[in-house]
C-alpha positions as CSV (number, residue, x, y, z in Angstrom):
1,X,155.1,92.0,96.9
2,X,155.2,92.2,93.1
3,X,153.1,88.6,92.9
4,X,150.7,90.3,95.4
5,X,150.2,93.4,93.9
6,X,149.2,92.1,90.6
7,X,146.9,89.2,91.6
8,X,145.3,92.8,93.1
9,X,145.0,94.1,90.2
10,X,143.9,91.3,87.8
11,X,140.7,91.2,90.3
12,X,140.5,94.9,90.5
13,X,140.5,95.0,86.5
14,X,137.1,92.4,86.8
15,X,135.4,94.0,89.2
16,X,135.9,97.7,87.8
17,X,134.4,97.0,84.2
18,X,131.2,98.9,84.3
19,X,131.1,100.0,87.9
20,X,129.3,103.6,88.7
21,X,129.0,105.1,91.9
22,X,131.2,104.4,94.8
23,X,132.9,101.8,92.5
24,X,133.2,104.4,89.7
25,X,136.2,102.7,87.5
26,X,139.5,104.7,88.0
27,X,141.9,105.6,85.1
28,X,143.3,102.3,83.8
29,X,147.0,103.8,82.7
30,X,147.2,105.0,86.9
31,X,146.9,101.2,88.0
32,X,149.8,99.2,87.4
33,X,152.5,96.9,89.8
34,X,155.1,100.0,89.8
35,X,152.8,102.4,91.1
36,X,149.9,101.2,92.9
37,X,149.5,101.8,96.5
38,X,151.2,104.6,95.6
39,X,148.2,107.3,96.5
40,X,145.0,108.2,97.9
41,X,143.2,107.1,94.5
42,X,144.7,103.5,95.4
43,X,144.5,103.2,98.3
44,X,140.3,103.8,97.2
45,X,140.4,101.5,94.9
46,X,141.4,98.8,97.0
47,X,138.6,98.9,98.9
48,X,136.4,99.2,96.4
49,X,137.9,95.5,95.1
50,X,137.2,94.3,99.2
51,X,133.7,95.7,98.9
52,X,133.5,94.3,95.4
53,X,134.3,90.5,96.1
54,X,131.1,90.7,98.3
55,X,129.1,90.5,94.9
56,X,130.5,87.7,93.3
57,X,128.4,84.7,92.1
58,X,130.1,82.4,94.5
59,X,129.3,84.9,97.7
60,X,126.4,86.5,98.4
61,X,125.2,86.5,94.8
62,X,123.7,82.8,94.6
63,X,125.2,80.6,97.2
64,X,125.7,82.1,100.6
65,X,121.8,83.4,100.6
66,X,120.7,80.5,99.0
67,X,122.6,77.7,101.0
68,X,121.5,79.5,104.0
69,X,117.5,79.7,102.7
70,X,117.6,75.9,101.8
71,X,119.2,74.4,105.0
72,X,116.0,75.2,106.5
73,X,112.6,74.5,107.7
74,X,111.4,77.5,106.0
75,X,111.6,76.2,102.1
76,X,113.2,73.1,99.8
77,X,114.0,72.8,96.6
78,X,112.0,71.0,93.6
79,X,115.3,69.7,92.6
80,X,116.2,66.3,93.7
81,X,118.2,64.9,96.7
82,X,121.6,64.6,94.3
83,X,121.2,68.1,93.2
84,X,123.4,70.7,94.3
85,X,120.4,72.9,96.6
86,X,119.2,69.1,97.1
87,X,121.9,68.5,98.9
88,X,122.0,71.2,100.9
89,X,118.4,71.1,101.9
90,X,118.8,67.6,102.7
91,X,122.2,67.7,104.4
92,X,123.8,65.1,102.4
93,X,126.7,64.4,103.6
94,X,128.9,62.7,101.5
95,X,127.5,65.3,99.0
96,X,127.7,68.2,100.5
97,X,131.7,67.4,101.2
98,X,132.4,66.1,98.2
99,X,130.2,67.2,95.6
100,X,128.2,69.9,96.5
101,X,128.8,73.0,94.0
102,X,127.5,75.9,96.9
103,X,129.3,74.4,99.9
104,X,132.8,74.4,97.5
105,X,132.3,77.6,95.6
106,X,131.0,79.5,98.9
107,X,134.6,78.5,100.6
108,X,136.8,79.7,97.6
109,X,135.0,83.4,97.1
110,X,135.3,83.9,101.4
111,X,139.0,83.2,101.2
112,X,139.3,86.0,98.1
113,X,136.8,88.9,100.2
114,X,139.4,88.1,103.5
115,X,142.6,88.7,101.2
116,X,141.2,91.4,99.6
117,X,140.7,92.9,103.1
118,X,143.8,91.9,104.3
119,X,145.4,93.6,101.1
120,X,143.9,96.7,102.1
121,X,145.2,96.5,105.5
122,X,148.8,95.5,105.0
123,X,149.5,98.2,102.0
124,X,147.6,101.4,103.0
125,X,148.8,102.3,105.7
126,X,152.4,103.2,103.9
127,X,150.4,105.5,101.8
128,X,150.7,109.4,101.9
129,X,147.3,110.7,102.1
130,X,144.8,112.1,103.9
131,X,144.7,110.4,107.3
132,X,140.9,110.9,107.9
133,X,140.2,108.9,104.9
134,X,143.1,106.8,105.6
135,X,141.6,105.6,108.7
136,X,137.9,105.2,107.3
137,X,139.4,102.5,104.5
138,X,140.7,100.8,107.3
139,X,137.9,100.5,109.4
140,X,136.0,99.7,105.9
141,X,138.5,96.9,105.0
142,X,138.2,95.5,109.5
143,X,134.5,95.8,108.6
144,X,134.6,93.4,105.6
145,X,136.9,90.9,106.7
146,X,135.0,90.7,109.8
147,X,131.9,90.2,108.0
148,X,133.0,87.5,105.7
149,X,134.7,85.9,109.5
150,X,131.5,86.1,111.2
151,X,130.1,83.9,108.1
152,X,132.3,81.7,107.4
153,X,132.6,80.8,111.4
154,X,128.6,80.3,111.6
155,X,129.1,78.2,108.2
156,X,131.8,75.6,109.1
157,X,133.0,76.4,113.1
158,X,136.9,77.0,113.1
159,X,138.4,78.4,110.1
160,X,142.2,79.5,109.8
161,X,143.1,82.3,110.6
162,X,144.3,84.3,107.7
163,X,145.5,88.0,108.8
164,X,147.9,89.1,106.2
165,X,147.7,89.9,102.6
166,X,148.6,86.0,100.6
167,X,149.6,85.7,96.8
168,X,146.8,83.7,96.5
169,X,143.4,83.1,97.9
170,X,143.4,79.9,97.5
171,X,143.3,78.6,101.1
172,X,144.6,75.1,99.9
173,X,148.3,76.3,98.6
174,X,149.1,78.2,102.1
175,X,149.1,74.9,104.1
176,X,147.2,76.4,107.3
177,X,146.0,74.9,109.9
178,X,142.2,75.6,111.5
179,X,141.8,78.0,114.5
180,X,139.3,76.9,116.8
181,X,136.0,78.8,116.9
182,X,136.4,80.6,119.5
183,X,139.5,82.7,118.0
184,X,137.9,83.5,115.3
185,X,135.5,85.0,117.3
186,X,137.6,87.2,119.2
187,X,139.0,88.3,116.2
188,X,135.7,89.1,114.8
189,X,135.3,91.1,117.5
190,X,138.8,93.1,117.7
191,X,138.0,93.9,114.0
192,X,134.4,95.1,114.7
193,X,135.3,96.7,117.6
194,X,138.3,99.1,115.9
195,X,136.0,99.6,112.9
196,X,133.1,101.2,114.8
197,X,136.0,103.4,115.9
198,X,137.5,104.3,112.7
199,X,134.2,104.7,110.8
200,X,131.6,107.4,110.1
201,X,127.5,107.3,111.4
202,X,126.0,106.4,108.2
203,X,124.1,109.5,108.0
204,X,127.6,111.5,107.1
205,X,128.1,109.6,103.8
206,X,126.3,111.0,100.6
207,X,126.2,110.9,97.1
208,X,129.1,108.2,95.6
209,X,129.4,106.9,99.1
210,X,126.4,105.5,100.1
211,X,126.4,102.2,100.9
212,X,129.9,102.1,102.7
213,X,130.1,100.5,105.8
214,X,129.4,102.7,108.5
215,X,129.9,103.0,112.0
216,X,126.3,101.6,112.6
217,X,126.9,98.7,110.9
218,X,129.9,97.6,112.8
219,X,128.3,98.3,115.7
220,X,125.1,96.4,114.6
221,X,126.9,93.6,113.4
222,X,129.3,93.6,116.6
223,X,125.8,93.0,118.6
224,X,124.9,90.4,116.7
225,X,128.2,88.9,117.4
226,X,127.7,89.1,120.7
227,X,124.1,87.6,120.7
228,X,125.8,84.4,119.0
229,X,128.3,84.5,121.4
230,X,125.5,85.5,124.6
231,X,126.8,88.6,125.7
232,X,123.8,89.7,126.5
233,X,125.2,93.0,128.3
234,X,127.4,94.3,125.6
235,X,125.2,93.1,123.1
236,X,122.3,95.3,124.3
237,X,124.6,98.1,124.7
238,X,125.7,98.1,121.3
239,X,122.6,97.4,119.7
240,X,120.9,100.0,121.8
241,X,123.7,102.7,120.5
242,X,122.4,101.8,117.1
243,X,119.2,102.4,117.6
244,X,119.7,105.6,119.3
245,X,122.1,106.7,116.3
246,X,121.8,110.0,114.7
247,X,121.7,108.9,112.2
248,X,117.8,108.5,111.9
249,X,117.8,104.5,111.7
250,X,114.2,103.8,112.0
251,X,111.8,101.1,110.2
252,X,110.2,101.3,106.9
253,X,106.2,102.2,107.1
254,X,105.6,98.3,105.9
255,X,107.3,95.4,105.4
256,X,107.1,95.2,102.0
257,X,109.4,98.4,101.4
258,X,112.1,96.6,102.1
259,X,111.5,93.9,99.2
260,X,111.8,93.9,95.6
261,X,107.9,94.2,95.4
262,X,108.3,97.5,96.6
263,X,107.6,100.6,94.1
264,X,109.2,102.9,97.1
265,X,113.0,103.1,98.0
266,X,114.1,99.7,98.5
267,X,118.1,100.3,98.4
268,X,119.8,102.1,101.0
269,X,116.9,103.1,102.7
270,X,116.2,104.7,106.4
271,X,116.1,100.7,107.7
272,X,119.4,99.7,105.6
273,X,122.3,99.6,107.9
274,X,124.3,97.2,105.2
275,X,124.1,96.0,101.9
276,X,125.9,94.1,99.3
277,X,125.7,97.4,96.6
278,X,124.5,95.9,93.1
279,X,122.1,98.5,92.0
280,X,123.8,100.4,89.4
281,X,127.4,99.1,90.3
282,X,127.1,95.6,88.9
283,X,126.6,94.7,85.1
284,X,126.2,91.2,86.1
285,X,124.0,91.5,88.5
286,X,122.5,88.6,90.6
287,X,120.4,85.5,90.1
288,X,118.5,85.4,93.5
289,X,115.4,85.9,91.9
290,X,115.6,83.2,89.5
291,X,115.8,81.2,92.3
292,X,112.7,82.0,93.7
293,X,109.9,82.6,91.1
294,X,107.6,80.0,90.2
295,X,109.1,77.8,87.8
296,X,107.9,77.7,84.1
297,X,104.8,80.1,84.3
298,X,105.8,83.5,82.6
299,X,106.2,85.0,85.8
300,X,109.7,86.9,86.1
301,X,113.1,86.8,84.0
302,X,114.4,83.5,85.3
303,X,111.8,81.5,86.6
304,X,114.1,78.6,88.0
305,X,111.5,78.0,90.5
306,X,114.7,75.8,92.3
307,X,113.5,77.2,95.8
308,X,109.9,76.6,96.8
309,X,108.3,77.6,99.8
310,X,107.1,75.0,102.9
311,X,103.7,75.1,103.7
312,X,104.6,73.9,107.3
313,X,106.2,77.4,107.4
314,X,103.8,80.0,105.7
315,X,101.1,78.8,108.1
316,X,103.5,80.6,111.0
317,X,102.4,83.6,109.7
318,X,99.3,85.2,111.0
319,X,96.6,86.2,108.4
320,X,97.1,89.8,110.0
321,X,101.0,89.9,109.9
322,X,101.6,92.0,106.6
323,X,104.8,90.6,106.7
324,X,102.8,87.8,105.2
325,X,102.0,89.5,102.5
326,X,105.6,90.9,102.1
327,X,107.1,87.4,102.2
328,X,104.6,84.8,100.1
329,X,103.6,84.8,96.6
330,X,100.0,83.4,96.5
331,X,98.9,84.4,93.4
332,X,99.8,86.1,90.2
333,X,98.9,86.9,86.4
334,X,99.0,84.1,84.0
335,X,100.9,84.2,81.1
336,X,98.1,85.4,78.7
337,X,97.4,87.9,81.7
338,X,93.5,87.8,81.5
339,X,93.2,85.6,84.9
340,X,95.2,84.8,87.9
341,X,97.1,81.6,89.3
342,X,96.6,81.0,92.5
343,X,99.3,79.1,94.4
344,X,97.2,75.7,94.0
345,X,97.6,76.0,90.2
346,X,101.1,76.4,89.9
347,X,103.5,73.9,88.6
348,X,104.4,73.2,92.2
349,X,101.2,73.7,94.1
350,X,102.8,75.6,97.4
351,X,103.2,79.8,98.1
352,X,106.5,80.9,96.9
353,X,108.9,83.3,97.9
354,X,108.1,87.3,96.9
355,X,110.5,89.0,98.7
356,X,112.6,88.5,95.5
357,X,109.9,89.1,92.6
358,X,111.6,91.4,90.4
359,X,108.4,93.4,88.5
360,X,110.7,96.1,86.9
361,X,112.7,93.0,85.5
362,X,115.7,94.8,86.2
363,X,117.7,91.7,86.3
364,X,117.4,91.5,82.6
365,X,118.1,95.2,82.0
366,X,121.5,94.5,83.7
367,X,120.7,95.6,87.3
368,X,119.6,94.2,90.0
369,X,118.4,95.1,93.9
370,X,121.1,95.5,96.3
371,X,121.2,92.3,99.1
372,X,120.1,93.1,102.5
373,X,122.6,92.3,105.4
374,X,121.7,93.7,108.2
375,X,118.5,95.7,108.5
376,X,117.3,98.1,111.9
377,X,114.6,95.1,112.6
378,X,117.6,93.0,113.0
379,X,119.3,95.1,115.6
380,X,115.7,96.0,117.7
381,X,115.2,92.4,117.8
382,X,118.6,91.7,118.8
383,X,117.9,94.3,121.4
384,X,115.0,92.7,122.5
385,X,116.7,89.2,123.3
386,X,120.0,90.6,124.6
387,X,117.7,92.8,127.0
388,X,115.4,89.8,127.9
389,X,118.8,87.6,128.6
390,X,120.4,90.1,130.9
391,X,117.6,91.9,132.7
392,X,114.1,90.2,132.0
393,X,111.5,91.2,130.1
394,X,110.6,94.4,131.5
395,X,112.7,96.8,128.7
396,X,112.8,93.8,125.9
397,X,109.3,94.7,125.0
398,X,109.6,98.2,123.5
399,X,112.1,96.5,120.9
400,X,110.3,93.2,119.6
401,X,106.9,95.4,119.8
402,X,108.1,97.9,117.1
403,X,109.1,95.0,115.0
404,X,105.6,93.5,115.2
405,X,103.7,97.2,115.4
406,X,105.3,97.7,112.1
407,X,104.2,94.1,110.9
408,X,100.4,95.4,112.0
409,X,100.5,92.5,115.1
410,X,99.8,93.7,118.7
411,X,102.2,94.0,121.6
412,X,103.3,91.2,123.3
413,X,102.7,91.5,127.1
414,X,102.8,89.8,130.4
415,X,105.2,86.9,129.6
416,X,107.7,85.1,131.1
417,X,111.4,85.4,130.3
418,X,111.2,82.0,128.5
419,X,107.6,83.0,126.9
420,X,109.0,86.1,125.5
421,X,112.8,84.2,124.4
422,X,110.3,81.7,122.0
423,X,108.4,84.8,120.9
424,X,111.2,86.7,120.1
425,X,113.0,83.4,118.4
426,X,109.8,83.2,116.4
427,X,109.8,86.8,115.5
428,X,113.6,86.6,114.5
429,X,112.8,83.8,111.6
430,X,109.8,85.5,110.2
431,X,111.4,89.2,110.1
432,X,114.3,88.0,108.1
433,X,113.5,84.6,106.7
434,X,114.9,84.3,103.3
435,X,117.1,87.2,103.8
436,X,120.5,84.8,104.4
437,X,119.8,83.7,107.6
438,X,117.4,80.7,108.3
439,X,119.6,78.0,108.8
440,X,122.1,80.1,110.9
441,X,119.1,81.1,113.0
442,X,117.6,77.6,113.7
443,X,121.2,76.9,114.8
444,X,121.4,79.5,116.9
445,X,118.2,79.3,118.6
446,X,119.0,75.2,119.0
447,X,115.9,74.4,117.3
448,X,117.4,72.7,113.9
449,X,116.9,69.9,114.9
450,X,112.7,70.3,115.1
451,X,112.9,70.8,111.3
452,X,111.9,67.5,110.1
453,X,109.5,66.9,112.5
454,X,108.0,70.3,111.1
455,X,108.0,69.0,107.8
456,X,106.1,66.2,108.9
457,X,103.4,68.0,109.1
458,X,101.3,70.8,108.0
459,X,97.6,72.0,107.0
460,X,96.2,73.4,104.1
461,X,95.6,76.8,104.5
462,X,92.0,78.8,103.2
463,X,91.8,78.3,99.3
464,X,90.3,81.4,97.1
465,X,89.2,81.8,93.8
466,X,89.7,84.3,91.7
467,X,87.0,86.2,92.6
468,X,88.1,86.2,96.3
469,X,85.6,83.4,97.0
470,X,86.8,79.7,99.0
471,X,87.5,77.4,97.1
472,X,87.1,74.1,98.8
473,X,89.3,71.3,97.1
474,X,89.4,67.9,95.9
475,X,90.7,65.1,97.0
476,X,93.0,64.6,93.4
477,X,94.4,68.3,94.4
478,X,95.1,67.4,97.9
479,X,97.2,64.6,97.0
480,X,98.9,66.5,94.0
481,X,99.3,69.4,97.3
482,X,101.1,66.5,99.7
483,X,103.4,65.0,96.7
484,X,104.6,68.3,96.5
485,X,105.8,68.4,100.0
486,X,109.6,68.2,101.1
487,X,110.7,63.9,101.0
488,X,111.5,63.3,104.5
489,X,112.5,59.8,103.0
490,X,115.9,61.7,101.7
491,X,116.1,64.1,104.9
492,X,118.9,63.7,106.9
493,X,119.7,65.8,110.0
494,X,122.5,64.5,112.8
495,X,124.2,65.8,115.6
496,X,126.9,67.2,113.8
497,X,124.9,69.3,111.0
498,X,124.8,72.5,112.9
499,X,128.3,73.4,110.6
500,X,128.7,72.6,107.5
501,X,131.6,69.8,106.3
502,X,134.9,71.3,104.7
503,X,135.0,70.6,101.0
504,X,137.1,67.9,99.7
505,X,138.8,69.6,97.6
506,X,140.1,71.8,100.3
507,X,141.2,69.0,102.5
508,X,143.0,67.0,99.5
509,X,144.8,70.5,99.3
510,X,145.7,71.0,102.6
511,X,146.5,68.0,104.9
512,X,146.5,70.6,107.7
513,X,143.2,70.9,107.8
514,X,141.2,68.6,109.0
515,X,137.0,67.5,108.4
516,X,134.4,68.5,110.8
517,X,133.8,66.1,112.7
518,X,130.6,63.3,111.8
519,X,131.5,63.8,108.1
520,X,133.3,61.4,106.4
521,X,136.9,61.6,106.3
């Protein structure tokens, strides 16, 4: 227990450094291996450390949003096939298994968020303390470890089963073999299920607590579980609870309040059911931005530029959907500020990504926004499909409709059950592209597998000045538009890339576990 207690605290002692709010440090002469556990301040500060290994680099940070954006037909990356994002994009096989810096950091930091979970749930309940609170952390730490479950399980199919606190999170030294996918779902759902139970409406939390995991979000999140797992009954019921909450869940007036661009409330807002907390609980921040600016113009504190946008996928969009807007850079100062680049001029001549433009550069000031998990748009349109499955699409339209009201698009109407499945898969991918869950969708909806093809093939959209006028172009820019394009000559997409391989690493390890199959061995 000793062993355990103080790997605890060594990550407790990182993550604490600088915290505010709900992560506000705790006196560091009241945490050590002979007393912790001990009380109700503890038994806080444990989960606080669950909630905490959400942020790290290797999580949600960089890699799992940015692994999940890139696998994609939505965007690629400038960088080439051998890259790390190049070979996610591509699906490199070899690389991604033995090589591939996301797919091996992304499986370290899950293991560390489930023990940190598991920590919580072994060691508090011994505590003396209040009991209403007590049961809240637990429903916090269920919350969290089915979270990082419900990821990891999308990500590579069958993980182990890890349900007690380990001296190390290092999945490799335990020796464990996989569970199959199917029992880690129903632990997903046991978890989600006793955490809606244990957990308060997000409207009861305030001040330092904001941004805890609620009863809404396990309840959102158990819907979504359920969609994956088609449901459809329970999933409508549970997503319909959430949107009847008292809480007050509703949608932001537009799009773009949800987004970075935003000069409103972005964090925590009325459509925020969950969120990885950075804002002014992190003084490392994030690096998601960098990732998407336009590389080398001037534009933004990073201006990486690694994640560029497919032009195959920004013609999707309606020129009405504001979500358009929200979603695609197309133009912005230059660096001596008196004119405009349009998206033609860049360095890499495609729209990039804005939901991440950071304009108060508060990545550099130390801060950044908080990461969007699961929104109310999610759960309507969740809603919508669940309803559509079970019962037809009589009641599925007053879901998907406030979505696309919102997005300034009319209702849909008069459709078949298989018409409004597409519309709603369609609506599904533009809502929350970029947001973490692109590839998972395409998956899900079984349409990864149309990606290349979509590459294949696109058109180039109006062209304006910067005087608002078309601009009709060359022949020289067209080509310089098409080299640009993702290299379907280094795309690879088979049977078996619906999961992601196991890293080597992990296997060389652990003989007990054993590679997904189609990957090499």
């Amino acid at each position: 227990m000793k062993n355990s207690i103080y790997l605890l605290l060594v990550c407790l002692a990182t993550v604490f450094t600088g915290c505010e709010d709900y992560l506000e440090e705790i006196p560091k002469d009241s945490i050590s291996p002979v007393n912790f556990y001990q009380s109700e301040e503890d038994a806080v500060a444990a989960v606080n450390g669950a909630y905490a290994a959400l942020r790290v680099n290797d999580y949600y940070s960089r890699y799992w949003i940015t692994s999940s954006t890139l696998a994609s037909d939505g965007c690629f990356s400038r960088l080439s096939a051998t890259s790390d994002r190049g070979q996610i994009i591509t699906m490199n096989d070899a690389g991604m298994v033995t090589s591939s810096r996301y797919n091996i950091a992304i499986w370290g930091a899950v293991w560390q968020a489930v023990n940190r979970a598991n920590a919580v749930l072994d060691n508090v309940p011994e505590i003396e303390m209040d009991e209403s609170l007590k049961t809240r952390i637990l429903g916090e730490a269920k919350f969290l470890r089915a979270l990082t479950y419900f990821n990891m399980v999308r990500r590579w199919g069958g993980v182990p089963l890890i349900l007690s606190e380990t001296v190390t999170s290092d999945i490799g030294e335990l020796q464990v073999s996989r569970n199959t996918a199917d029992e880690v779902y129903v632990q997903i759902i046991i978890d989600l299920t006793e955490a809606m139970q244990s957990l308060p409406n997000i409207g009861d939390y305030s001040g330092n607590d904001v941004g805890r995991a609620s009863k809404e979000a396990a309840q959102g999140l158990l819907a979504k579980v359920q969609l994956y797992r088609q449901d459809w009954a329970n999933a409508k019921t549970n997503a319909v609870a959430v949107i009847n909450s008292p809480s007050g869940l509703d949608l932001m007036p537009d799009p773009k309040d949800n987004y970075w661009q935003s000069n409103g409330n972005v964090d925590n807002n009325i459509e925020s059911i969950f969120e990885v907390q950075y804002n002014g609980v992190s003084p490392q921040g994030h690096q998601l931005g960098n990732n998407f600016e336009p590389n080398s113009n001037g534009y933004g504190p990073g201006q990486w530029g690694t994640i560029i946008g497919s032009l195959w996928w920004y013609n999707k969009f309606d020129e009405n959907d504001k979500r358009k807007e929200a979603t695609w850079l197309t133009e912005f100062p230059s660096l001596e500020g008196d004119t405009i680049v349009q998206w033609y001029e860049n360095t890499y001549p495609v729209p990039h990504v804005n939901k991440y433009r950071d304009p108060l550069n508060k990545v550099s000031d130390g801060m950044a926004y908080n990461i969007k998990v699961l929104r109310f748009a999610d759960v309507l349109l969740t809603a919508a499909e669940a309803t559509n499955e079970a019962e037809g699409p009589g009641n599925a339209y007053q879901y998907v409709n406030r979505v696309r009201n919102r997005a300034g698009l009319p209702d849909l109407s008069g459709l078949s059950k298989e018409q409004l499945r597409d519309s709603i898969y369609l609506e599904f991918r533009k809502e929350l592209c970029y947001e973490g869950q692109d590839y998972e969708e395409l998956v899900r909806q079984g349409k990864f597998f149309e990606n290349k093809e979509a590459y294949a093939t696109y058109t180039v959209p109006p062209m304006f000045d910067d005087d608002g006028n078309v601009f009709v172009p060359n022949q020289a820019l067209l080509d310089r538009i098409a080299r640009y394009q993702p290299d379907l000559e280094f795309y690879e997409v088979d049977e078996w890339n619906t999961i992601f391989p196991l890293p080597q690493d992990a296997l060389d390890k652990n003989p007990n576990l054993a590679q997904n199959p189609g990957y090499p061995q």
